[in-house]
C-alpha positions as CSV (number, residue, x, y, z in Angstrom):
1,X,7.3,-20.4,4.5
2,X,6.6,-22.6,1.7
3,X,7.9,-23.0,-1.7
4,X,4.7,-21.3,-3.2
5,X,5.3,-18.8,-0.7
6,X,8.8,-18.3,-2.0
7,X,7.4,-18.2,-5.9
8,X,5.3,-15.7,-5.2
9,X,7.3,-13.3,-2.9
10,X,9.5,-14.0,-6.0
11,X,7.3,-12.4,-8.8
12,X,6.2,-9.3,-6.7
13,X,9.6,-8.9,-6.7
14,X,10.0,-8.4,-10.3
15,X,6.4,-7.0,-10.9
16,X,6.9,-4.1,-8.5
17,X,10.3,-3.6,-10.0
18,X,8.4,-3.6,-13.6
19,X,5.8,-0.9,-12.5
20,X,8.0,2.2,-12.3
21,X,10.0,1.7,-15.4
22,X,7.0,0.2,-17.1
23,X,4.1,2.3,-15.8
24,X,0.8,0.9,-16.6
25,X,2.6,-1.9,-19.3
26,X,2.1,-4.3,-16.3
27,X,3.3,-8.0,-17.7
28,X,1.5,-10.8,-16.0
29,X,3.2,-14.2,-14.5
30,X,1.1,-17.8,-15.0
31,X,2.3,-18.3,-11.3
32,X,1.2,-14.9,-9.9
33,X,-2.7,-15.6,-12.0
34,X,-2.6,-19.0,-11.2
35,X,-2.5,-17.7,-7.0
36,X,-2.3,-13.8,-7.1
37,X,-0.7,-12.2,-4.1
38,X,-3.1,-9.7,-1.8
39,X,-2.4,-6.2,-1.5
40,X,-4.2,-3.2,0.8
41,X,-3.9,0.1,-0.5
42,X,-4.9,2.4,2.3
43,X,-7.6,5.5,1.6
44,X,-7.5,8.4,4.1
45,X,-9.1,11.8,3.2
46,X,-6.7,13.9,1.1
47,X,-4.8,11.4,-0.9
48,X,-3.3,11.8,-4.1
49,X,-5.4,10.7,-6.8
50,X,-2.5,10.4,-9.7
51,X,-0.7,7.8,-7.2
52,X,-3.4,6.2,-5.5
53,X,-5.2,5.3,-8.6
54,X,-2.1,4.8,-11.0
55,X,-1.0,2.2,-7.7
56,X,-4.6,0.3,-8.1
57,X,-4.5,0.4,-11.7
58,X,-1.1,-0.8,-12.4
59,X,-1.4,-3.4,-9.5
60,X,-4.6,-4.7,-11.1
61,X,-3.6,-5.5,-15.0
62,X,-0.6,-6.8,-13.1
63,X,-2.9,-9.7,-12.1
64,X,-2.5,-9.0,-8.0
65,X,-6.0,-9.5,-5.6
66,X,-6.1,-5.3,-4.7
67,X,-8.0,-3.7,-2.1
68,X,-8.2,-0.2,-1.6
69,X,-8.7,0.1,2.5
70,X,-10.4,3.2,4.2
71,X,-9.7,4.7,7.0
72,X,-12.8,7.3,7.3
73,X,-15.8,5.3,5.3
74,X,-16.3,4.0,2.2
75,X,-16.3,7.4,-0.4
76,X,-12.9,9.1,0.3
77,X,-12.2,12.4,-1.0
78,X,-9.1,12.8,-2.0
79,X,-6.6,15.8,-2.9
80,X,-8.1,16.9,-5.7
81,X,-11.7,16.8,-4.1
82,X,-11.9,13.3,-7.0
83,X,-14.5,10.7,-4.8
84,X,-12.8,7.3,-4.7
85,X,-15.3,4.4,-3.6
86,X,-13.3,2.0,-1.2
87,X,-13.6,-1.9,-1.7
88,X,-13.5,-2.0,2.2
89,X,-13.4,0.4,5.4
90,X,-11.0,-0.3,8.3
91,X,-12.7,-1.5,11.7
92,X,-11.4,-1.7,14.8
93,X,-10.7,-5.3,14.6
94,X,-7.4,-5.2,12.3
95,X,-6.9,-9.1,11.8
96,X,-9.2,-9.1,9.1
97,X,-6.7,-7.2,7.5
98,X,-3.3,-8.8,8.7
99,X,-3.9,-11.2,5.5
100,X,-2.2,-9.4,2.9
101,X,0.9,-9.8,1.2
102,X,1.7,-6.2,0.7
103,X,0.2,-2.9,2.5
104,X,0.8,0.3,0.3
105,X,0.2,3.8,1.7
106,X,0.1,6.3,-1.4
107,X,0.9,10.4,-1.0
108,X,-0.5,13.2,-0.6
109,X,0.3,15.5,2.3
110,X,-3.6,15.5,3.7
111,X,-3.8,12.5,3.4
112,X,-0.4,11.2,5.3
113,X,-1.2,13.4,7.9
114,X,-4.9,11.5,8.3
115,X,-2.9,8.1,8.3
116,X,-0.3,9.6,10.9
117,X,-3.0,10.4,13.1
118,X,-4.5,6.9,12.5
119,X,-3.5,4.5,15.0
120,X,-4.6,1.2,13.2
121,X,-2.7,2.3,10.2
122,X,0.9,2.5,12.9
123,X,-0.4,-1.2,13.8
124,X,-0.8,-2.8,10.7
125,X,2.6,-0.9,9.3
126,X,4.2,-2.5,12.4
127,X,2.7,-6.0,12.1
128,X,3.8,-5.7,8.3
129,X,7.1,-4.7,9.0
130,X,7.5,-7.4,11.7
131,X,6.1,-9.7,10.1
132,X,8.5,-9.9,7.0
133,X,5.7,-8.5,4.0
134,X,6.2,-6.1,1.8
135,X,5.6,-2.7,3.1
136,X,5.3,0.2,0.4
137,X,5.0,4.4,0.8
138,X,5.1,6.5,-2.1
139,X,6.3,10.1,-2.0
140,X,5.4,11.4,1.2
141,X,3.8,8.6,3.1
142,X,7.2,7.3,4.7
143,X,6.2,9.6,7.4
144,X,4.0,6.9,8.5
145,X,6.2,4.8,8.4
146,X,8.7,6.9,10.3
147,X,5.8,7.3,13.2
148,X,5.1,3.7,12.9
149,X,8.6,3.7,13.6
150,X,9.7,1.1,11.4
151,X,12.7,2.7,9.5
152,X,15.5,2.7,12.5
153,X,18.4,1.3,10.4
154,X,16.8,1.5,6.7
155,X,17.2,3.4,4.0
156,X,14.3,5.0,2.9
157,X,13.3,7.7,0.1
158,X,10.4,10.3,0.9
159,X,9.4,13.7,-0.4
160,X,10.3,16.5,0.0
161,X,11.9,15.0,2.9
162,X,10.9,13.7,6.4
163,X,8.2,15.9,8.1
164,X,8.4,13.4,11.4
């Protein structure tokens, strides 16, 4: 890992510890513009739009490289029936998508079902996971993670509570 590496590992740090208290009041680092980390929000059918988007949006003005990632083509429906236009649509080939800094799975029950269920989602959580980057779930989507089986020995919030 190089120092850069470090630097930037660094500021996420401190930005993704700035976007809950901070909500969309993102504050942007020279070195995070200057070489912005990657991150993959994943899309399934039935995600939660006040997350999902809030995530993007916040993530964005924070000055990271985001790409919303479907799993089932490139207009997802989400809870709320609101369309969301993906940036890109998972493949079978999953290296193209090993690249990222950070993979963040939002809510929404429908939709963390349709990620449970999703095979390439359990592999890129696992290569994540192994491969020491940052791997976020908001409110119900540590389920994936649970059947990705990546939480043995962590501490984990998820609600209501684990359905897996």
């Amino acid at each position: 890992m190089h120092f850069n590496d470090l630097e930037r590992i660094a500021t996420m740090k401190k930005l993704t510890s700035l976007i809950v208290p901070m909500g969309s009041a993102c504050v942007m680092s020279s070195a995070l513009a200057a070489n912005p980390a990657k991150v993959m929000v994943m899309l399934a059918p039935g995600f939660e739009e006040g997350e999902t988007v809030e995530i993007l949006d916040v993530l964005r003005r924070g000055g990271f490289h985001v790409d919303s990632v479907s799993i089932a083509g490139e207009q997802v429906s989400g809870a709320h029936k609101i369309t969301n236009k993906a940036n890109k649509v998972l493949g079978k080939d999953l290296k193209a998508y090993q690249g990222y800094d950070m993979i963040v799975l939002p809510g929404g029950w429908t939709g963390v079902d349709n990620m449970i269920a999703d095979q390439r989602v359990h592999e890129l959580v696992r290569h994540y996971d192994k491969s020491g980057k940052w791997v976020e779930a908001m409110c119900a989507a540590p389920n994936v993670l649970a059947k990705a089986g990546v939480i043995q020995g962590k501490t984990i919030t998820a609600y209501p509570l684990l359905k897996t």
